[in-house]
N, C-alpha and C positions, 0 to 999 in steps of 0.2 A: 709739346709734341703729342700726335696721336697714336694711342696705342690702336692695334689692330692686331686681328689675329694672321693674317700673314699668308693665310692659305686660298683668299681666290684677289692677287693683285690688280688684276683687269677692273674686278668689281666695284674694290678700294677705291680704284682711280676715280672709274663713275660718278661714284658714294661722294668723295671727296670735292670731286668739279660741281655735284651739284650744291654742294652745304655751299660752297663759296659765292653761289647765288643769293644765298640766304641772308639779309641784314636786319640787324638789330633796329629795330624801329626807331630806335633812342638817341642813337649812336650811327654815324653813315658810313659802317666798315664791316666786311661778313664775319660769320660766324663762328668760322676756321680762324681768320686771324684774330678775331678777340682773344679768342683761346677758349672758347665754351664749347666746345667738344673734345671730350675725353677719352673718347674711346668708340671703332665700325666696331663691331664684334659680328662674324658672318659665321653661320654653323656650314655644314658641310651641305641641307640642303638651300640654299643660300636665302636664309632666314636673315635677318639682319637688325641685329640691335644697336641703335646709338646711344649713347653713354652722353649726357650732356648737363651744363649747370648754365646758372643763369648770372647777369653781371650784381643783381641783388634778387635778395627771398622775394623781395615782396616788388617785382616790377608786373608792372600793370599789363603789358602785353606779352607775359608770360603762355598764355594760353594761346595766343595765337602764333606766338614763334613756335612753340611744338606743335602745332597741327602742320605749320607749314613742313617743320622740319620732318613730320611726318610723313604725309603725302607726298613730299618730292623724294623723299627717298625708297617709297612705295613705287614710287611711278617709274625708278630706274631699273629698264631693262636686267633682265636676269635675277633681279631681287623676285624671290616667291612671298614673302611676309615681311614686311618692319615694324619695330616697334621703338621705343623711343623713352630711355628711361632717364630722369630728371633727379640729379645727388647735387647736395651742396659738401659735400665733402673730400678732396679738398676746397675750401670756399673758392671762389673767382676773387683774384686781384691782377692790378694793374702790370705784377711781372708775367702774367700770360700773353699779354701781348704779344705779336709776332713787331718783327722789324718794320713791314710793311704799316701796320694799324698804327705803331707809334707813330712812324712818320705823317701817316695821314691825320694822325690826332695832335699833330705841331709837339709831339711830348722828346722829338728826338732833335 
């Protein structure tokens, strides 16, 4: 589940529909139901930091999932700035998975 900070939900919503655009190069399931987003974090003036991990440290299209995940979350209406910060802590495993991803990953 995503944490958020709770206080512009319109935004979230946005935030959220557009990460779901978003796919793992690797893997053909977005980003949200991997489970590598951790956390919108939106300040009051709607600044917005995503919180996100990768499915391992050393995947090679690392660099271009967070630009993407940059820019589309820059580009959502009412966002003034995003940034986009990248923890392996808790590490990514396969209990992140949403219902959806396993199913489409034949795991359920």
């Amino acid at each position: 589940m995503i944490k958020t900070t709770g206080n512009h939900p319109e935004l979230e919503a946005k935030i959220s529909e557009v990460l779901e655009g978003i796919y793992d190069p690797e893997i053909p399931v977005n980003i949200l139901d991997l489970g590598l987003i951790y956390e919108i974090n939106i300040q009051e003036d709607k600044t917005v930091e995503v919180v996100m991990t990768l499915t391992a440290p050393n995947c090679p299209m690392a660099d271009d999932l967070l630009t993407e995940v940059h820019e589309k979350t820059n580009a959502v209406e009412g966002v003034t700035k995003a940034s986009v910060k990248l923890v392996f802590d808790p590490p990514w495993d396969k209990d992140m998975l949403s219902d959806e991803a396993m199913l489409e990953l034949g795991l359920l």
